[in-house]
C-alpha positions in Angstrom: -20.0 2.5 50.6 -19.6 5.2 48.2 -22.5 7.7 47.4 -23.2 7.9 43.8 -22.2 7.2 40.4 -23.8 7.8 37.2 -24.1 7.0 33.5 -25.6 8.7 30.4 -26.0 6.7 27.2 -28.1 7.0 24.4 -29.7 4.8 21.7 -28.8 6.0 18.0 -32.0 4.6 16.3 -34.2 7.0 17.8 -32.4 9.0 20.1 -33.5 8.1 23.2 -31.2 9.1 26.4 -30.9 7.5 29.7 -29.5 8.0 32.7 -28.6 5.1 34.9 -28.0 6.0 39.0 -26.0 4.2 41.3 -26.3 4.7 45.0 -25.1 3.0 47.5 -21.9 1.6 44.8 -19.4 -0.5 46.6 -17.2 -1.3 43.9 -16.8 -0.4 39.9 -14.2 -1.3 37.2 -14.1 -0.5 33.5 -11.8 -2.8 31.3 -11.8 -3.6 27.7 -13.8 -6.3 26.2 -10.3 -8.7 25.3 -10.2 -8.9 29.0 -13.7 -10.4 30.0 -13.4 -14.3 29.1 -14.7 -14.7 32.4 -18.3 -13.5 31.0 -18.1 -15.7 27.6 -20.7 -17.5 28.4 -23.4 -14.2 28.5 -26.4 -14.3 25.8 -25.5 -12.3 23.2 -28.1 -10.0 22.2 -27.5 -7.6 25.2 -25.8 -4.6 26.9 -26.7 -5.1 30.4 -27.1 -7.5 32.6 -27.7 -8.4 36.6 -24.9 -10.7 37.1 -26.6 -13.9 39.4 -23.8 -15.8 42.0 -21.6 -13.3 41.1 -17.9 -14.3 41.3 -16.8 -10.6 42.5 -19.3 -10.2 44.8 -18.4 -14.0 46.3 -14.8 -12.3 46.9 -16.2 -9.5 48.8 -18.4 -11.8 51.2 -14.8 -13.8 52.0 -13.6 -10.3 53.3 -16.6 -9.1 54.9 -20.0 -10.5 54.1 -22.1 -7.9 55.9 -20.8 -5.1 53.2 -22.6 -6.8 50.2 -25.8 -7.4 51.9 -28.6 -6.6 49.7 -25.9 -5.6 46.7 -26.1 -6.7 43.2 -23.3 -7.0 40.3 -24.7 -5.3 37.3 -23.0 -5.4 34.0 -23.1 -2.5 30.9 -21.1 -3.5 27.6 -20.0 -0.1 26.0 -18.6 -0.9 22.4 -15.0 -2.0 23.2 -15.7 -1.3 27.4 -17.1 -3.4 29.7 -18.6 -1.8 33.1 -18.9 -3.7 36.3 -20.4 -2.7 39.4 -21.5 -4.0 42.8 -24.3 -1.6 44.5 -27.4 -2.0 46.3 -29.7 0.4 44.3 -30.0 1.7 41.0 -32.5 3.4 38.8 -33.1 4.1 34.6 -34.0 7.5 34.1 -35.1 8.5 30.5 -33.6 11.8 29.6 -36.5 14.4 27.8 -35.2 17.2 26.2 -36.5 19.1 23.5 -34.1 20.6 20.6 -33.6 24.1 20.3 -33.2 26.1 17.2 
């Protein structure tokens, strides 16, 4: 597995920043939002989501089903983007910073 990947967003209301950590990432893929009929059927007050009996991960196992052990497909819609990825860990970091003048 791959070491790390990482994402900063931010919510406009207040201006809170987070940082989101993957370790351990197996797989990631980034695609527009025309291309996910497959996840129709997802609530739809939301952003992220832990994807349960995951399709993508089930394709993994046929290949080798030890690599996926304790990995989970999260789920992050970014305006037009969708971002998928398989990992075993990840953590939410809130981002403090203070303005300077």
């Amino acid at each position: 597995m791959q070491n790390l990947i990482h994402k900063r967003i931010g919510k406009d209301s207040d201006n809170t920043k987070w940082k989101i950590t993957f370790d351990d990432f197996l797989a990631f893929k980034v695609t527009s939002e025309e291309f996910t009929i497959h996840l129709e059927n997802l609530p739809k007050n939301g952003a992220f989501y832990l994807v349960e009996d995951s399709f993508w991960i089930n394709e993994f196992k046929r290949i080798n089903s030890d690599i996926v052990k304790n990995c989970n497909h999260y789920l992050f819609f970014f305006y037009d983007d969708v971002v998928e990825i398989i990992s075993r860990n990840m953590k939410f970091q809130k981002i403090e910073y203070t303005l300077r003048e």
